[in-house]
Every structure is written in C-alpha cells, then in structure tokens.
C-alpha positions, 0 to 999 in steps of 0.5 A, spaced: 500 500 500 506 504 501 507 504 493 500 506 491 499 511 495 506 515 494 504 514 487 498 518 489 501 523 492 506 524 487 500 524 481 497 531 485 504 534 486 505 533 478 497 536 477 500 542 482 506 544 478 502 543 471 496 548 473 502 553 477 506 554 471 500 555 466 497 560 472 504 564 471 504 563 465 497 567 465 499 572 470 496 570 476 499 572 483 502 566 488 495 568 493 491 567 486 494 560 485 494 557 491 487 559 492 486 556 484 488 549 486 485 549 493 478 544 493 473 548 495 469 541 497 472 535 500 467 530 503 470 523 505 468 517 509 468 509 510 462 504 507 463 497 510 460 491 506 458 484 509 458 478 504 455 472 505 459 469 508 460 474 514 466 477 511 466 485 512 470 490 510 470 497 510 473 501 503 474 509 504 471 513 500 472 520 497 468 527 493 473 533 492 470 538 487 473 546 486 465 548 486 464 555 490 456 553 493 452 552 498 455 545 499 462 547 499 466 544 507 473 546 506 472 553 510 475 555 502 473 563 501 468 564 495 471 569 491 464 568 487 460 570 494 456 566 499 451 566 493 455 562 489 451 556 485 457 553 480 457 545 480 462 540 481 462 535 474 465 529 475 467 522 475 467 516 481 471 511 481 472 503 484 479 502 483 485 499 488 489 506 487 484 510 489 486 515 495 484 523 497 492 525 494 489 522 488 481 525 487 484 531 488 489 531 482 485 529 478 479 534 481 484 539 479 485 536 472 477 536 470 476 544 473 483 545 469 479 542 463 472 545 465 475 552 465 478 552 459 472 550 455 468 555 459 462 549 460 456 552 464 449 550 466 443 554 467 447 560 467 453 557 472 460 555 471 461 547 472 467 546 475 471 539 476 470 535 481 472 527 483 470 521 486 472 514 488 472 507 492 479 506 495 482 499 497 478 497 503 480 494 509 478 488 513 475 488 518 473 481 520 474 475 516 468 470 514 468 462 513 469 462 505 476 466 506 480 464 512 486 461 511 487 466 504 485 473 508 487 476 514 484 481 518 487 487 516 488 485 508 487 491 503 482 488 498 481 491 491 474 494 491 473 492 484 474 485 486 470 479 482 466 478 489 464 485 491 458 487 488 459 494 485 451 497 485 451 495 493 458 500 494 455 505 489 448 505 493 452 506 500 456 511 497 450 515 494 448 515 502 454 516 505 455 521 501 448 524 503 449 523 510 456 527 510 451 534 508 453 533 499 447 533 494 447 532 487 443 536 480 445 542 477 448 547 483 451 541 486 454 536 484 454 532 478 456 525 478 458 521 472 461 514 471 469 512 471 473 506 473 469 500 473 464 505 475 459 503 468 451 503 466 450 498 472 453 502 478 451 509 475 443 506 475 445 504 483 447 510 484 442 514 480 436 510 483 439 511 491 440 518 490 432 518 488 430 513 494 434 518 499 430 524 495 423 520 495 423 521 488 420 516 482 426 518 477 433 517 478 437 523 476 442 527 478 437 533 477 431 530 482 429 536 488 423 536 492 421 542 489 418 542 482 420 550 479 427 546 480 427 539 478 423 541 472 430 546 470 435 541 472 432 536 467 430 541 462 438 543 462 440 535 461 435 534 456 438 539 452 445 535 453 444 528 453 440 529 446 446 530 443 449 523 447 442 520 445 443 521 438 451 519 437 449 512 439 443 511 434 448 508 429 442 503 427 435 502 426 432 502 433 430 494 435 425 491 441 432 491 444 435 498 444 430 503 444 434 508 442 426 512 440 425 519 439 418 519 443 423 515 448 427 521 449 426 524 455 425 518 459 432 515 455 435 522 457 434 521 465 438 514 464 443 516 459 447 521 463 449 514 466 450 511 459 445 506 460 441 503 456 432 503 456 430 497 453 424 493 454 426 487 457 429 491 463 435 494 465 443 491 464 446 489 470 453 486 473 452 480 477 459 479 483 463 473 483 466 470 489 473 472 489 477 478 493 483 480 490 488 483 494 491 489 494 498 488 498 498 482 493 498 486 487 503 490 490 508 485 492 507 481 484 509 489 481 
C-alpha cells in the first residue's frame, strides 16, 4: 500500500506544478494560485460491506470538487460570494489506487479542463470535481476466506466478489449523510473506473430513494420550479449523447426512440441503456483480490 499511495501523492504534486506554471504563465499572483488549486469541497468517509459469508470490510471513500456553493466544507473563501451556485462535474471511481492525494489531482485536472472550455449550466460555471472507492480494509474475516485473508488485508474494491451497485448505493448515502447533494448547483456525478451503466443506475436510483423521488437523476429536488430546470438543462445535453449512439435502426432491444427521449435522457447521463426487457446489470463473483498482493507481484 506504501507504493500506491506515494504514487498518489506524487500524481497531485505533478497536477500542482502543471496548473502553477500555466497560472504564471497567465499572470496570476502566488495568493491567486494557491487559492486556484485549493478544493473548495472535500467530503470523505468509510462504507463497510458484509458478504455472505460474514466477511466485512470497510473501503474509504472520497468527493473533492473546486465548486464555490452552498455545499462547499473546506472553510475555502468564495471569491464568487456566499451566493455562489457553480457545480462540481465529475467522475467516481472503484479502483485499488484510489486515495484523497489522488481525487484531488485529478479534481484539479477536470476544473483545469472545465475552465478552459468555459462549460456552464443554467447560467453557472461547472467546475471539476472527483470521486472514488479506495482499497478497503478488513475488518473481520468470514468462513469462505480464512486461511487466504487476514484481518487487516487491503482488498481491491473492484474485486470479482464485491458487488459494485451495493458500494455505489452506500456511497450515494454516505455521501448524503456527510451534508453533499447532487443536480445542477451541486454536484454532478458521472461514471469512471469500473464505475459503468450498472453502478451509475445504483447510484442514480439511491440518490432518488434518499430524495423520495420516482426518477433517478442527478437533477431530482423536492421542489418542482427546480427539478423541472435541472432536467430541462440535461435534456438539452444528453440529446446530443442520445443521438451519437443511434448508429442503427432502433430494435425491441435498444430503444434508442425519439418519443423515448426524455425518459432515455434521465438514464443516459449514466450511459445506460432503456430497453424493454429491463435494465443491464453486473452480477459479483466470489473472489477478493488483494491489494498488498498486487503490490508485492509489481
């Protein structure tokens, strides 16, 4: 594990010095870039997930976004002023490298990325953000592993034998539960490292069910003059991801359908496919892969 998180930290320190020289090079000053590299968010915690068989392990989680908004916990201050509503944009990952020095270097890739496109929504500034489920940690070791696990072992999240949507979901409500939201204003979260259509719905529909909405979006609200602008702004959006996946006729199966459109764009922001013989998803296996394992072999 010393290895993969020195090479985090390295992966921030390499996205600092790129953005502190591009930042020169523009003429800022030493306080601009220190506070331009600075996450205005930064939310993190544990997830503990029991198998069958009794084993438990806790992974650790992280959200790191540069967005000046309502939601933002670093104590960072708001150039834009308290009534700031920019929203964090990006991925969550489930991956063995993942750890805070890296979510934020690559938060800080994605707001570089953001701000040089100018991107916006409903008049706001998107910003970049990142997410992700690290290597986890075991807490107590069942009867189908013992003898190949140890307590304390660090298992790799994207392991055959955890189920990725069961992680997503518990993200979605640790997430929560830490005080974030998502849809325009917040936070918009899309799909990454061994986060596909199938974890992407599970977040999605978690997120609803927290909400106490029918729809599974990352624009859902309890108030309706809101929901209606969030989904109206991804409509326009998604329509464009909509119409570069119809490269053939639309069958029984793929139902890719201009009258479909808006129910096809709740689930496209999490490239999964309406069909009408239900949803795709992802079945776990049995195996634990471990990450100090994969370590020692490296």
């Amino acid at each position: 594990m010393t290895e993969l998180k020195t090479e985090a930290k390295q992966q921030l320190q390499d996205a600092q010095k790129v953005h502190r020289s591009d930042a020169k090079k523009l003429g800022y000053s030493a306080s601009q870039i220190k506070h331009g590299e600075s996450p205005s968010m930064v939310r993190k915690g544990e997830i503990e997930v029991k198998l069958k068989d009794g084993t438990r392990i806790a992974f650790p989680w992280y959200r790191v976004g540069f967005a000046e908004n309502a939601y933002a916990n670093t104590g960072k201050k708001m150039l834009a002023g308290s009534g700031a509503a920019e929203t964090n944009k990006g991925g969550i990952r489930i991956h063995h490298g993942v750890f805070l020095p890296e979510v934020e270097a690559l938060a800080l890739k994605m707001d570089r990325k953001l701000r040089l496109s100018g991107d916006a929504l409903a008049g706001h500034a998107v910003r970049g953000a990142k997410g992700g489920i690290g290597p986890g940690r075991v807490l107590e070791v069942g009867s189908q592993h013992k003898g190949t696990l140890a307590k304390g072992a660090h298992i790799d999240p994207a392991s055959e034998g955890i189920n990725r949507q069961q992680l997503m979901r518990k993200f979605a409500t640790a997430y929560k539960k830490s005080g974030g939201q998502v849809g325009i204003g917040s936070d918009i979260q899309a799909g990454d490292v061994n986060t596909k259509q199938p974890e992407m719905m599970a977040l999605a529909k978690q997120y609803a069910k927290l909400s106490g909405s029918k729809i599974p979006s990352i624009g859902f609200s309890r108030n309706k003059q809101v929901r209606r602008i969030a989904h109206g702004d991804l409509l326009v959006i998604l329509s464009r991801y909509v119409r570069t996946r119809r490269t053939k006729e639309p069958s029984s199966k793929d139902c890719w359908r201009p009258q479909r459109l808006r129910e096809t764009a709740v689930y496209g922001a999490y490239g999964q496919r309406v069909c009408r013989r239900g949803t795709l998803s992802r079945r776990a296996g049995t195996g634990l892969e471990s990450c100090d394992a994969q370590e020692r072999a490296a």
